[in-house]
Each structure stands twice: as structure tokens, then as C-alpha cells.
N, C-alpha and C positions, 0 to 999 in steps of 0.2 A: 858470490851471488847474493844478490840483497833480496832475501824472501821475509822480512819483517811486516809489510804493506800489500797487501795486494789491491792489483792495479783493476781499475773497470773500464773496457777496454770497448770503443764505438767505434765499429766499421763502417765504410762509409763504398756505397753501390755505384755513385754519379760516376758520371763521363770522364769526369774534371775531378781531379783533389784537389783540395783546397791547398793542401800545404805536401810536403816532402816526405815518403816513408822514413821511419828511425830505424836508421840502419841497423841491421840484426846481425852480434855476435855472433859466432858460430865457435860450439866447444870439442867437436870431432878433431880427428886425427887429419881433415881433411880443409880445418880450415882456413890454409892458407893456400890452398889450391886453386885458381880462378875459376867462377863458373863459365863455364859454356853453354850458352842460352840459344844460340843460335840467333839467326836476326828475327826481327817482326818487321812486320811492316805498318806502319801508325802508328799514334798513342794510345789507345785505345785496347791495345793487346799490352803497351806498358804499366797501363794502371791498373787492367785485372791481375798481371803478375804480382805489382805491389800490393793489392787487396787480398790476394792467396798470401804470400807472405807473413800479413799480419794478422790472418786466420793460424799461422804454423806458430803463434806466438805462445808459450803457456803462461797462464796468467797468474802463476804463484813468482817463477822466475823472472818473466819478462823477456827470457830468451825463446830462439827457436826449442820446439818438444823435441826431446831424445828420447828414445824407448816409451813413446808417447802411449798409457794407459787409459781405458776411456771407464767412467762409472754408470752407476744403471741411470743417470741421468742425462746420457750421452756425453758429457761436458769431461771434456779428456786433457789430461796432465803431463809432465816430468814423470817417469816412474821415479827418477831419485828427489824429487819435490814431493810426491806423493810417501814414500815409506819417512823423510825428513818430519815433514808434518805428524804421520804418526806418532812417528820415536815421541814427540814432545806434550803428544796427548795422552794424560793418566787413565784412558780407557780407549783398550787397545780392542775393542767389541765393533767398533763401528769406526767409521769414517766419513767425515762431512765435507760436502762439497762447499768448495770457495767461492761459487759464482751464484749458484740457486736456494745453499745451504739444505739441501737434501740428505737425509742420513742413511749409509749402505752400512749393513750389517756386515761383517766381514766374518768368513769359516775359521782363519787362520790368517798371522801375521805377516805371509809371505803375499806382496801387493803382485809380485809379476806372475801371477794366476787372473789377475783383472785381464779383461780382454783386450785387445788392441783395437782401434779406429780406423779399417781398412782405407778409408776417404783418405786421413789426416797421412795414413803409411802411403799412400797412392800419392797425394799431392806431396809430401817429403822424397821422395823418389824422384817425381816431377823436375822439382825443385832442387836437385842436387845438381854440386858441379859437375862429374862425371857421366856425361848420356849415356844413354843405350840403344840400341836398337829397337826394344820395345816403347820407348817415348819417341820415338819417330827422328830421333839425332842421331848423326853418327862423326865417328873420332874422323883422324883425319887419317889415321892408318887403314881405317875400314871404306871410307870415301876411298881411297887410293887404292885399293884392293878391286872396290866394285867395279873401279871407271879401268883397271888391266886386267879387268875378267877372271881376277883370282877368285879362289875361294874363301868369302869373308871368315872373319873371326867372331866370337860373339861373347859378350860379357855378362854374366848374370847380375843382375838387377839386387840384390841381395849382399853378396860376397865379393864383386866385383872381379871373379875370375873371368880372364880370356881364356876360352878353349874356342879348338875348330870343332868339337864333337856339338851333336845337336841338344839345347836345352827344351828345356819342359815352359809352354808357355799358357799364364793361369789366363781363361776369359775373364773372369771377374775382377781383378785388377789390372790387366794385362801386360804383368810381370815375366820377364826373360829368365828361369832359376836354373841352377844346375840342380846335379844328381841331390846332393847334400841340404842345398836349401829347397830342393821341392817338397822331400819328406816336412825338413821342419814347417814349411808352407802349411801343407796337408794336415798337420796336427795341431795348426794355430787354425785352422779352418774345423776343422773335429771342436777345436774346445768352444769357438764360437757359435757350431753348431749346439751344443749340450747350452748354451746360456740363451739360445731362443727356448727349448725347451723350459729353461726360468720363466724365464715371459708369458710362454705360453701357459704356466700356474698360476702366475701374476695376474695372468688374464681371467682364467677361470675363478679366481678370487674376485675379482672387479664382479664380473658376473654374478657369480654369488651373492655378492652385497648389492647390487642392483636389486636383486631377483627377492631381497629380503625387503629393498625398499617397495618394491612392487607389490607385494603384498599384504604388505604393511597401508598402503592406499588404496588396496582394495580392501583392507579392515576399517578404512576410515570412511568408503562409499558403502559400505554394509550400513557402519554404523548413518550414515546419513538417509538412506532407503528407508530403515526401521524407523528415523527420528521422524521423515517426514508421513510414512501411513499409519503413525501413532498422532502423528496432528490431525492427520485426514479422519483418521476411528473417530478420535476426538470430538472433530466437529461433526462427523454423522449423527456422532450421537446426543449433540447437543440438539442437531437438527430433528430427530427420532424425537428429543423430551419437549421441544418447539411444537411438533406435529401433534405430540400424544396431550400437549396442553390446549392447543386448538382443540381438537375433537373433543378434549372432557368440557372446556369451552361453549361450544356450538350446544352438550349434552344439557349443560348447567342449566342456558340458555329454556331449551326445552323444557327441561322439567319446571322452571319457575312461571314460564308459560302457561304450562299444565296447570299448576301450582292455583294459578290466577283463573284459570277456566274455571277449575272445579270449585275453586271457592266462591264463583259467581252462579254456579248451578246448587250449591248449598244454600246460596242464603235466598235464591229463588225457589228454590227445594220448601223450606222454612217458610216462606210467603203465600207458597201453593195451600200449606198445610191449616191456613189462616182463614176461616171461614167468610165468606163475602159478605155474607147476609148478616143484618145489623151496622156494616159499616156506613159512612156519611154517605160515602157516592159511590155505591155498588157498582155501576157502569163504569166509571172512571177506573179503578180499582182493577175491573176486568181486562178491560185496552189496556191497562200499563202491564198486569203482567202480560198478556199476551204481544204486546210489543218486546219487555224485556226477553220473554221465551224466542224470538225470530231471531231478537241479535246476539243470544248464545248459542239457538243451533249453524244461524251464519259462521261464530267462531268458530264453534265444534268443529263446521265440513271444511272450514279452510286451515284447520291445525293438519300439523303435520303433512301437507302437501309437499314441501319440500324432500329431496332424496339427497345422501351425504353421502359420498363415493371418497375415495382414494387414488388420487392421479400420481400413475406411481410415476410419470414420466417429467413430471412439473414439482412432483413430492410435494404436494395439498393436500388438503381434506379441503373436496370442495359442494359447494350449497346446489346444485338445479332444482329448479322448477317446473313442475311439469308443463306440458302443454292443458291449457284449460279445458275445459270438460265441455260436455253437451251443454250443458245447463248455463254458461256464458254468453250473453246475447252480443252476436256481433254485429259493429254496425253495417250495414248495406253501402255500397258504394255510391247512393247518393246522399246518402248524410254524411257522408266523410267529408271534415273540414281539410280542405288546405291550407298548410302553417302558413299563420300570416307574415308578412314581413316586417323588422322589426321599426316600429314607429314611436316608440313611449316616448313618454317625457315626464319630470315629477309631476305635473298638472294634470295629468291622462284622469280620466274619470274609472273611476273603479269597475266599471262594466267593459271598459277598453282592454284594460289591464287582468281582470278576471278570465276575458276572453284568449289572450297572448299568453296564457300560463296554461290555460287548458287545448290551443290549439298548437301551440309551437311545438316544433320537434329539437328535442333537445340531444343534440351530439359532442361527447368530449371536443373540446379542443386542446387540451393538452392533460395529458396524466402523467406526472411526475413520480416518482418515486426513488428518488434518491434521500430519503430521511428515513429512518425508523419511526415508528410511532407520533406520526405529525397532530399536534391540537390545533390552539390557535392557529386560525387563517385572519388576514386584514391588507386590506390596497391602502400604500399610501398615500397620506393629502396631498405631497409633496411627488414634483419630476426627479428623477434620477439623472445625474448631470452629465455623462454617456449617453442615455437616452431618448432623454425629452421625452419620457414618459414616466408613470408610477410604479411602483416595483409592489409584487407581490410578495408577502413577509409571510411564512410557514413556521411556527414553534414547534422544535423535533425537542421533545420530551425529552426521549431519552440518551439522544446524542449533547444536548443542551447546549444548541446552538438553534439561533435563530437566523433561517435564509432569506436570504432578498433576491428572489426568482425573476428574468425576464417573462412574461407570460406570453409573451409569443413563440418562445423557443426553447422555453424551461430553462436556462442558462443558468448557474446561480453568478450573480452579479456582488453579493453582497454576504459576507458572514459575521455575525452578532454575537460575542457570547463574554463570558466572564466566569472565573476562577471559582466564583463564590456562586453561579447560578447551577442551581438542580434537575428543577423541574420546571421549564418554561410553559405556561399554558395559554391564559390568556392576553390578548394584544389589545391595545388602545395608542390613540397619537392625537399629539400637538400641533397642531396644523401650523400655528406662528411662530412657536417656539422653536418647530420642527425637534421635536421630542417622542422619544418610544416607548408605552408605559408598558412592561412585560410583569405579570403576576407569576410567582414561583411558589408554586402547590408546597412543596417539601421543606423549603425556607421560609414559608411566611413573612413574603413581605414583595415589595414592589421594586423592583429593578428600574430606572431612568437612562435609557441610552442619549444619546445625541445624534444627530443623522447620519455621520459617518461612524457611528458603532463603536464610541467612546463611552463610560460611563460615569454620567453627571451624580445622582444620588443613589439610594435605598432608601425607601419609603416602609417606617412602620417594624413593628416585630411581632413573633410569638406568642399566643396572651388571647384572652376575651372581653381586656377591658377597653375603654374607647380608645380610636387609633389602633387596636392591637388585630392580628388576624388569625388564624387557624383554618389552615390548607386553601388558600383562595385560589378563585379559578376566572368566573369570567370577569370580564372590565371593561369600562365605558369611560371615556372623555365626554365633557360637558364645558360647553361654550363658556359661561364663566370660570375657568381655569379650577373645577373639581373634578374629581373621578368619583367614581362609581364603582365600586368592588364588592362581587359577590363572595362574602366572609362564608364558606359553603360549611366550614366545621361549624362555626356558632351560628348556623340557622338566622343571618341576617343579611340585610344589606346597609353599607355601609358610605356613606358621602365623605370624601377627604378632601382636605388642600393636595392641588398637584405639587407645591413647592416643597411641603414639608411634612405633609401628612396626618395632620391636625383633621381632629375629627370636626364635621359640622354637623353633621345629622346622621341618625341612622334609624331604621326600622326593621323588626321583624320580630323570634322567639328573642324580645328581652328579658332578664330575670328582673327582680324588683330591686337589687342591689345598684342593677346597670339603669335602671329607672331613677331611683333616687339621683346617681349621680348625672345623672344628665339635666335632672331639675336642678341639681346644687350647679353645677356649671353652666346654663342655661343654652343648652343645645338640645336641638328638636329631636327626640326619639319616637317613637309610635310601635304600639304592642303587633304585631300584624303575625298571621301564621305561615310560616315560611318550613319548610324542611330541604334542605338541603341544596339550596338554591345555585346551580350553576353556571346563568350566563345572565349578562342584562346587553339590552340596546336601548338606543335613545333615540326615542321616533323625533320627528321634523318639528312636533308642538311642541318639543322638550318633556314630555310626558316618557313613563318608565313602563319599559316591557322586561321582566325576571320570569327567569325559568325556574316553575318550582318543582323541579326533579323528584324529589320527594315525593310529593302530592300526585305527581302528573297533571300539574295545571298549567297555564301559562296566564300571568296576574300581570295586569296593566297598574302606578301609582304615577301619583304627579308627585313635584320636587321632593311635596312634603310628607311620603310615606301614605298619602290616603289613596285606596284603592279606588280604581275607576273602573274595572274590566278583570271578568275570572272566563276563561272558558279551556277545555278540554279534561279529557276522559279516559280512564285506561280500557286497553283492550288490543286486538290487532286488527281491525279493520281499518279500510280507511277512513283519515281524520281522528283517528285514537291515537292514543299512546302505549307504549310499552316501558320506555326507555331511553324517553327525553335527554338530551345533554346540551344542545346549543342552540340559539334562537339567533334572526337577523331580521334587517329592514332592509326592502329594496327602495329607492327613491322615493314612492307613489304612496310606502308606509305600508304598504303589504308584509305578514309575518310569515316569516321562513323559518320552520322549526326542525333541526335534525333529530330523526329519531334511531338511537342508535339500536333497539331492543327488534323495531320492524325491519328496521334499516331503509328507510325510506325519509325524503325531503318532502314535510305537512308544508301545504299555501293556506295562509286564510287572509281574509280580509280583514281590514283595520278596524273592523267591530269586531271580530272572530269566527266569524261565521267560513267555514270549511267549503275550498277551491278545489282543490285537488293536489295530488299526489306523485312524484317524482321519485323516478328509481324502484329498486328492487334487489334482493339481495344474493349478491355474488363476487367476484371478484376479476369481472370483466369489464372494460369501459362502461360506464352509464352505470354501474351496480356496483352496489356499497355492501361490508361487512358491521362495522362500529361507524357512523359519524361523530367525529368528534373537533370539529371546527368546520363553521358556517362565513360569509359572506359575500356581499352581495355589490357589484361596481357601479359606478352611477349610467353605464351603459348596458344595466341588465344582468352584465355576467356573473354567473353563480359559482363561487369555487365552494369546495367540498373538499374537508380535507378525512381519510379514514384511516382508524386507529389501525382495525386487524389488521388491514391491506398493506397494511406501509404505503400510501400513493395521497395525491391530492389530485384531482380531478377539476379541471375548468369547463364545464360546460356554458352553453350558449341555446 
């Protein structure tokens, strides 16, 4: 036998073989005996016999299985192939299969304790040359018997004895035995029986390690449970230090309010105490305080109206207002104006326009808020080329990206940003260049986009000398290719080249250091008092409107630093200040000034002289917490962009 190679052996199912089985050896006692097959009828009963055949094959020897053993991996042998292969293995503990290479542990050296393959003993029986009566053949002595009504003979299936006595016939193979091989039968079925009991350990082992993996992944969705409402805690509680800084917020607020009452009733306090008589114009003197006494007990009864609740279901601290009191005069339904429709133009005369601002009803048309902390607001000069219109630019602080919104639909159409920008604030644009000048508070300096949101330069650095800036915020383009940058740390304003940044002029707190050198280099500076100046626009005569935060003022200059125009006032009523931050022009030259302290949108007219009043503070459509970006469309429209709220607001 050539057992040096083992053979890998393809069975083949089809109808049809391709080629001719290799005829199969046989090493019994019997095998030179002719089989008797009986006939078939077709081929098709001839090629399954040839495909059973070379199932009987084993695949160490390559002959028909004799004493055929089967291992736990079902895959069945030669018993004398199978103890062969041991002998020549130095470890005689296990035994590896030739086909799967599966390793069965072995109790002991003796292989014919392996089970036997009832199919492979079934189909070798089948398959033998001598029938039986249990395979459905019979000899031709037993044919010949049947057909003269003798009493057959029967041959066991096993041993191959004829007797007339009756054998034992198994259902499960359905083998013809006698007396002798039924026992041995019975006890090769017992030992078969004990080796499902294996299995069934084997099985319980499977289980087991299942049940350990099972566990093992419910240790891993534990740990995922805990990970994820140790994030959820986490952000509550960031949310919890968000809420508890709003409200000490809103407190701040208050008390510096206060702060400013009472030290307006102290130094009228102090003027009371001031005897009248002897002064130039005792009458005069009288009227003013008693005017100054109306408009601090006015402030007095309107402090503190507001009521600051806790929505647990929204998780706010939010602002109402009451409903107004007796003492508000309303007006009668026949003086109620109906909002007029809109008709302006820049040419409108100031009384048109005075009139549209105090009768219009203003309702959001879109409130955005998808930014945190939005500043700068600005419509671009330029159409957006999707949509043949201008796009409205939002500076989100603290996401430090700047968006290009559809305003019809809030869409963002457009994102802005760069590696090196911080703190986007203020916006200005190049109408020809089609350029986007963004001022960056934290970086001190001037960021230059391109219109598709590339970036061309950096304007400027850290520093107080000319050209240089500390924390700037709002900005202004000017028709001859300068900007305009409110320097808000060093108390000035400042005129630059757009290209490079080259200073041309500045004004405001200059020291005498920054004086000399502007004589030595002969650019135009101007002493002027500025504190902490936040925003500029550039009205239609090229004349300068700056927000002087600081002061609470708002100061008009032309090119050249000299002021033309001071008006406003702290306080909280309307047309006061509290807490100025950005200022605009509509068309017509009208100043739009956000006040983030009242929280309300000041009109005045292009002398200064006090319009009325937009908004109120809350954080509902139409009502503001912080304003802290203003502008105004050349058809009227007012965006509003609010710090607290996270939202920008397009009214109309």
C-alpha cells in the first residue's frame, strides 16, 4: 500500500462524470468473488453507485475502508491506516486527522475503541459482492426457493452465515444478523451510544464558553451605559455652569445698573445741598434740577420691572416684563397709526423716514441660530453666483468661522474661516476687489478673504504704535481703498491702507510719543477723547460716525479726525445708553445704535436728535438679550445679530 502521500480526493454530484471511476482494489478474502449488483435500469443509478464507491475510498490508502474507524471529526479511515500512522508518530497522546487536520486526544493506544461510521458500514454492506435479503437482492438459491414455495434461507449481513432459523433484523441499518453478530451489533451500538454522551460534554463546553462570551458583552454594554451618562452628567453640568453664569450675568447687569442710579441720585443729592440763592440764574438752576429730579425718579420706577424666572422645561433663566401699569397712557384707537407701506428711497426726506420707523410694525423675518455667540453682521456689495442675490455674512466669535446665510431661508450657503483666526468680530467689504476685511479681537490684526473664502493677506499686528492694534473690533471700508478700524484697546481710531496696512491717519487718546512720531513721519493724527471705541460707519457724505463705548456717546468726525457731532447719554430710558456696542446707517443716513445694556435698537436722526426705539428684552422673536452686531440693507432690512441668545434676527 502506498500510504507515503495523501491523496485530496473531489467528488463529483452531476448526472454525467466526466471521466471513468478508478477501479477499486479490494484486499478481503472475497475479492475475487464477482459482485452481484443486480441490474439497474439507466445510467443514472450507474453513476450514483460509482460516486458511493469513491465515498468507500480511504484517503491515507487510497483503497476501499476495511474495519473503517471514524474520528470526532467525522472524517473515517482504515483502522490499519489509522494505528500505522500512529506507530510512526513520537507522540502517541493524540492523533491528527489527514483531511481537516483536527487533533483527537486519545485515552489509550488501542484505535479499534474509535467508533465505527454506521453510513460508511451501511453503504460497504450495500456494496459488497454477496446480497442479502436485507439489501433487497437475493442469491439465486433463495430466488429459486421463493418461486417452489420452499422455505427461504437467510444470510446474515455480518458473518455471512446461511441458516433457516429467523435472524434479528436492526431498523437502523437495516442489517439481517444472527444470534452471534446481533450481540456484537448491540454493543458496537452501546459504545456509540457512550460517545454521544462525549458530545453531549462537548456541547455543554461550547455552551459554556458562549455563555462566558455573553457576558463578557454584556460587561462591555455596562461599560458603554456608564461611558455614555457620564457624558450626559458632564454636559448637564456644563449646562448647570452655562445657566448659573447667565443668571450671575443678568445679576451683574443689575447691580451696575443700580450702581449708575445711585450715583446719579448722589451727585443730585450734592446739588440739592447747594444753596440757590446767590447763584447767577437762580431760576434756571431751579428747572434743571427739577428736570434732572423727573428723569431719575422716571429711572427709579422703571428699574427693576423686569421678573427673572427659571424655565425648567427650556432650561433658561428668562427676562418678562410686565404688563404696563395704570399710569401708561394708551393710545385710543383713533390715533393708532396704521404701518405704512414700505416706500423709502436714500432721497426720502427725514420726516418720511422718521415717520416709517416709528409707525412700521416690525416682525422677524428669519431668526437664525445656528452660531454661538454671533458679532459682526454685514450684506454683501456683491451677488452670490447660486443666487443672484447678496448673502448675509454672521461672525460667530466663538466657532471662528464666518457664515454666508441665504436670508430668505437661513440656509448657510457659504463658510469662512482660517487656522490662524480667533475671534472674528468686525466685517467690512470691497465692493471691486470683492474682498472681506474681518477684524480678529484676540489676534490683533486684519484677516483679507477673497469672495470665495480664500485667504489673500493679514493686515497689521499687536502693538500701539502706528499700523499696530490691540483687541480691534468694529471696521469700516472707505471708498478710496482705506479702512477704518476701531483700535478699541488703544482708545483710537485708526485709517489704514486696505492693501498693506500702512497707517494714514489716526485719532483719538494719542500719547505725545505717538504725536511726535506722526509729526516725524508726517501723517495726520488728532488728540480727540475716545474710550474704548467699538464700532464705526461711514455715512453717504464720507463723514465718520464711532461708537464711543466708553463715554456713552456717539461722535460724528470727517476724514480728518475733527469732530462734527456728539450726542447721547447714559441711563435707561428711551434714547439713553447703558451699554452701547454697535452702531449703523440705513440709506437715508439715519443712526441705528445697538444697545446691548437696555437691549434695545436707538433710531436717531442724522443730526442726533432721538426717533424711537426697537425691541425689548428677552429672548423671543423681536427681543434681544446682548446686541452685538448691527446692519442695515439698502431695502430697509434691519439684521440684529445677539450675543446671549446665540440667534440673529432679520427684521423688516
Amino acid at each position: 500500500m502506498n500510504r507515503g502521500m495523501r491523496s485530496s480526493r473531489l467528488i463529483s454530484y452531476d448526472d454525467t462524470a466526466s471521466s471513468p471511476p478508478m477501479p477499486i482494489p479490494l484486499r478481503n478474502r472475497h475479492s475475487d468473488v464477482p459482485c452481484q449488483r443486480g441490474s439497474y435500469e439507466g445510467g443514472k443509478k450507474e453513476v450514483i453507485t460509482k460516486n458511493i464507491e469513491q465515498l468507500l475510498i480511504c484517503g491515507l490508502c487510497e483503497l476501499r475502508l476495511t474495519a473503517p474507524k471514524m474520528l470526532n471529526c467525522q472524517h473515517t479511515f482504515c483502522l490499519l491506516c489509522l494505528e500505522g500512522c500512529l506507530q510512526k508518530q513520537p507522540d502517541k497522546t493524540y492523533l491528527g486527522c489527514f483531511t481537516c487536520g483536527a487533533k483527537q486526544l486519545l485515552k489509550d493506544a488501542d484505535l479499534s475503541a474509535l467508533p465505527s461510521n454506521l453510513h460508511i458500514d451501511n453503504m460497504l454492506l450495500m456494496m459488497h459482492p454477496t446480497p442479502t435479503l436485507s439489501s433487497g437482492h437475493l442469491s439465486p438459491v433463495t430466488s429459486y426457493q421463493l418461486e417452489n414455495n420452499l422455505s427461504p434461507t437467510l444470510q446474515c449481513s455480518k458473518c455471512e452465515t446461511v441458516s433457516e432459523t429467523p435472524m434479528h433484523k436492526c431498523d437502523h441499518c437495516m442489517s439481517m444478523l444472527c444470534a452471534i453478530c446481533w450481540l456484537a451489533h448491540v454493543d458496537e451500538l452501546g459504545r456509540q451510544v457512550g460517545q454521544l454522551e462525549g458530545q453531549l460534554k462537548s456541547a455543554i463546553d461550547k455552551m459554556d464558553h458562549k455563555m462566558i462570551e455573553y457576558k463578557s458583552r454584556f460587561s462591555e454594554i455596562n461599560d458603554e451605559i456608564h461611558g455614555c451618562f457620564r457624558e450626559k452628567i458632564l454636559a448637564l453640568q456644563r449646562q448647570q455652569s452655562e445657566l448659573l453664569d447667565a443668571a450671575q450675568g443678568i445679576l451683574n447687569d443689575a447691580i451696575c445698573s443700580h450702581e449708575v442710579v445711585r450715583e446719579k441720585i448722589e451727585l443730585l443729592l450734592v446739588s440739592l445741598r447747594r444753596p440757590i440763592v446767590g447763584s447767577l440764574d437762580p431760576v434756571q438752576l431751579y428747572l434743571k434740577l427739577h428736570k434732572d429730579m423727573s428723569v431719575i425718579l422716571e429711572e427709579v420706577s422703571l428699574w427693576g420691572q423686569e421678573r427673572i424666572l427659571f424655565n425648567r422645561e427650556k432650561l433658561k433663566v428668562e427676562t418678562l416684563f410686565g404688563v404696563p401699569t395704570r399710569t401708561t397712557v394708551n393710545r385710543s384707537s383713533s390715533s393708532r397709526q396704521t404701518p405704512i407701506k414700505h416706500q423709502l428711497h436714500p432721497n426720502s426726506s427725514e420726516t418720511t423716514v422718521a415717520q416709517f420707523y416709528k409707525n412700521h410694525v416690525y416682525k422677524p423675518r428669519l431668526m437664525w441660530n445656528h452660531c454661538q455667540r454671533p458679532s459682526g453682521v454685514s450684506f454683501a456689495p456683491w451677488n452670490h453666483e447660486s443666487l443672484e442675490k447678496p448673502l448675509l455674512y454672521v461672525a460667530g466669535s466663538e466657532c471662528r468661522i464666518v457664515f454666508g446665510i441665504n436670508k430668505a431661508n437661513g440656509q448657510i450657503m457659504q463658510k469662512i474661516t482660517h487656522e490662524e483666526l480667533s475671534y472674528p468680530q468686525g466685517l467690512a467689504f470691497d465692493a471691486e476687489r470683492k474682498e472681506m476685511f474681518v477684524s480678529d479681537t484676540w489676534n490683533h490684526c486684519i484677516f483679507v478673504f477673497s469672495h470665495d473664502g480664500n485667504l489673500l493677506r493679514k493686515l497689521c499686528s499687536k502693538g500701539d504704535q502706528a499700523g499696530q492694534l490691540r483687541s480691534p473690533q468694529g471696521i469700516a471700508f472707505s471708498s478710496d481703498d482705506f479702512i477704518f478700524v476701531c483700535d478699541t484697546g488703544n482708545d483710537r481710531i485708526q485709517c489704514l491702507s486696505a492693501m498693506d496696512g500702512k497707517l494714514h491717519s489716526q485719532f483719538g487718546r494719542l500719547t505725545k510719543d505717538q504725536l511726535i512720531k506722526a509729526s516725524l513721519t508726517k501723517t495726520a493724527a488728532r488728540m480727540v477723547d475716545l474710550k474704548n471705541p467699538t464700532d464705526i460707519a461711514v455715512q453717504k457724505d464720507a463723514s465718520l460716525l464711532v461708537l464711543d463705548a466708553g463715554n456713552r456717546r456717539v461722535k460724528m468726525f470727517n476724514k480728518f479726525g475733527e469732530q462734527l457731532l456728539e450726542f447721547g447719554q447714559t441711563g435707561t430710558i428711551n434714547g439713553q445708553f447703558q451699554y452701547p456696542e454697535v452702531i449703523g446707517v440705513d440709506p437715508a443716513g439715519f443712526i441705528l445704535v445697538g444697545d446691548g445694556g437696555n437691549a434695545k435698537v436707538l433710531v436717531y436722526r442724522p443730526n442726533g436728535q432721538f426717533v424711537t426705539a426697537l425691541g425689548s428684552r428677552g429672548d423671543s422673536a423681536g427681543k434681544f438679550n446682548w446686541i452685538s452686531g448691527i446692519c442695515i440693507s439698502k431695502d430697509w432690512e434691519i439684521v440684529v445679530s445677539d450675543y446671549k441668545n446665540h440667534a440673529v434676527q432679520l427684521i423688516f
